[in-house]
N, C-alpha and C positions, 0 to 999 in steps of 0.2 A: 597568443596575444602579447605575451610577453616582448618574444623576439620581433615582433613588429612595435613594440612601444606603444601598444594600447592598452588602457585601463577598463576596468571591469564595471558593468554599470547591474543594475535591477535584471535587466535584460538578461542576463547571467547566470540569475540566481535559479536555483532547480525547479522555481513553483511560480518562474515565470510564465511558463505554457498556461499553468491553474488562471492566472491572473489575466493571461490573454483570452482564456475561454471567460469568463465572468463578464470581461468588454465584449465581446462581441455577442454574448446575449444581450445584453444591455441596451449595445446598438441593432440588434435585430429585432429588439421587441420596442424602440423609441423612449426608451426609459436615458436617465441622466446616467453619464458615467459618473459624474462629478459624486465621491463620497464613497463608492462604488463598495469599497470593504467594508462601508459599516454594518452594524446588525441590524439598525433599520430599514435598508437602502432594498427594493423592491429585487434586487438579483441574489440578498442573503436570506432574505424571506423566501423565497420562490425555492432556493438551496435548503431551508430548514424544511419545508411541507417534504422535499423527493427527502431529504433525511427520517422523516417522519413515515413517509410510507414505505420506506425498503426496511428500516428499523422494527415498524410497529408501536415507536415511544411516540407519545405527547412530549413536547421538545418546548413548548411555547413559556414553560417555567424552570428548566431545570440550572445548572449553572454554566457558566460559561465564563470562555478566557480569550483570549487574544494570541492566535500562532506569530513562529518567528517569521509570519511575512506579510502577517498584519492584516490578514481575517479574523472573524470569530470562530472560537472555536466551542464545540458544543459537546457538552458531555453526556454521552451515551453508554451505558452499562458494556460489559464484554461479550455476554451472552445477545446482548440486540445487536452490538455492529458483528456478529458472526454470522445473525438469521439476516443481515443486510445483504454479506458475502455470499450467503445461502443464496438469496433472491436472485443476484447478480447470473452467478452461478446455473440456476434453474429459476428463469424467469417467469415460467409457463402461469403460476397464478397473478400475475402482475396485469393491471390493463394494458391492451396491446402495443400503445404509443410508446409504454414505458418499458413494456417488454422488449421491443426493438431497441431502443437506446442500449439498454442491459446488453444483448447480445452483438450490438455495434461494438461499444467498450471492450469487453471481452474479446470479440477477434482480435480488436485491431491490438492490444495490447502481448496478445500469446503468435500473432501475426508477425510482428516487430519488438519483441525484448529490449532491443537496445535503447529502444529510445522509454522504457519505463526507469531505467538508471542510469547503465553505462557499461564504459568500460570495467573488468572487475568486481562489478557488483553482488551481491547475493542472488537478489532475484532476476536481475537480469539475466544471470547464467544459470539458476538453476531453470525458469521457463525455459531457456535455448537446448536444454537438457532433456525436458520432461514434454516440450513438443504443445498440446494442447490438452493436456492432464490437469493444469494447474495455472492460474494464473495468481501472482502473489507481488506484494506490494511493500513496502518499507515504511514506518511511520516515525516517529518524532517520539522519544524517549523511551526507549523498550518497547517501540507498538510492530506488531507486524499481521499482516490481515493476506486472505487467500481464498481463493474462489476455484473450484474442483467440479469441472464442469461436467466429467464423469460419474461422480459420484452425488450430485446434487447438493454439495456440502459447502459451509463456508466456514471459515478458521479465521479466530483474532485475537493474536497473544501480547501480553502484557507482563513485561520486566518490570517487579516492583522500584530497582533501584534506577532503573534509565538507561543501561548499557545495552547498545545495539549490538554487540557480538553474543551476548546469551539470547536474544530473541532470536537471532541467524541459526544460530545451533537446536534449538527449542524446535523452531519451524524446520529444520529439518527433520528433527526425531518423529516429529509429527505427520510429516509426508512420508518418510518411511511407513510408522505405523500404518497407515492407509494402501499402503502399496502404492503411491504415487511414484515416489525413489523405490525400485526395484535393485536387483543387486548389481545390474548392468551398471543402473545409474551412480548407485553409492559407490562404486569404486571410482567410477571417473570424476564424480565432484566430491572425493575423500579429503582431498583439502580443505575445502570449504564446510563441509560438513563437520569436519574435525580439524580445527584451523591449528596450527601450530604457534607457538606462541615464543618471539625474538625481543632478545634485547636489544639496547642499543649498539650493540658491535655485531647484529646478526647471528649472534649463535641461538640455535635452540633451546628453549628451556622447560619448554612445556606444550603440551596440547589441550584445548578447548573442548570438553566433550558432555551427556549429560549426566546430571549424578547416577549413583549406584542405583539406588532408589526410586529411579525413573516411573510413574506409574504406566507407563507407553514406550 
């Protein structure tokens, strides 16, 4: 974009796809776009009930904020968005409409990697690694969430201070634990897993790893 002299619009931004899906239910079910992000608006409500059911929380009072791209965001415990992941994961008790969706997501997601980050990414490259073992996710201030479609299991960690390189590393140890990262795998994404850590002039100075202490 650059070298053609164009500028960067919404369109751009990573949570534009999220924002295209929220219109086009909107427009498949006759509802107004106009407001479309708010918390009242018939496509955030309809998003809070599928949060309510893959959770298990009552969501209708709890607190809520406003993400960097201008949904609501709704707060949900760490142990509920994991049994969410769980769901995803192994849908099988889910009603069947929703159980398909679940397992639409999930292929299509451990189907095509790249397009859940990028180039570079954590989880982009570790799903292009681990095959359909795993499918895992990046969130917004130390969050990272992951759905283990073999083990029936879902995972969602939470860096107290907001640093997304301790949730990367975290989620690794934790896929290992599981045997998801086998040793085949841990060598080939040992970078990533234990990132090395550059100054400004490129030299090494440290690596990324988990504490001594590790309970996993």
């Amino acid at each position: 974009m650059w070298a053609h002299g164009e500028s960067k619009t919404r369109a751009h931004n990573n949570c534009s796809g999220k924002h295209a899906g929220f219109l086009s239910t909107a427009r498949h079910l006759g509802e107004p776009t106009r407001d479309y992000i708010q918390y009242e608006h018939p496509v955030q409500q309809r998003l809070l009930g599928v949060l309510e059911q893959m959770s298990g929380c009552d969501l209708g009072s709890v607190p809520r904020g406003i993400d960097g791209c201008g949904i609501p965001v709704i707060a949900i415990p760490l142990g509920n968005t994991a049994l969410a992941m769980a769901k995803l994961a192994d849908p099988g008790g889910l009603p069947d409409k929703r159980a398909k969706a679940a397992t639409r997501i999930l292929d299509a997601m451990m189907a095509d990697p790249f397009m859940v980050a990028g180039s570079g990414r954590f989880c982009t490259t570790v799903m292009q690694a681990t095959g359909t073992k795993a499918a895992i996710k990046v969130g917004a201030e130390g969050v990272y969430c992951g759905a283990l479609p073999d083990l029936g299991l879902g995972i969602c960690i939470k860096v107290e201070d907001g640093t997304g390189r301790a949730a990367e590393v975290v989620m690794g140890r934790v896929l290992r634990h599981l045997k998801v990262i086998d040793e085949a795998i841990e060598m080939k994404l040992h970078d990533m897993l234990t990132p090395t850590v550059k100054n400004w002039a490129g030299t090494a100075t440290g690596q990324i790893h988990p504490a001594a202490d590790c309970p996993f």
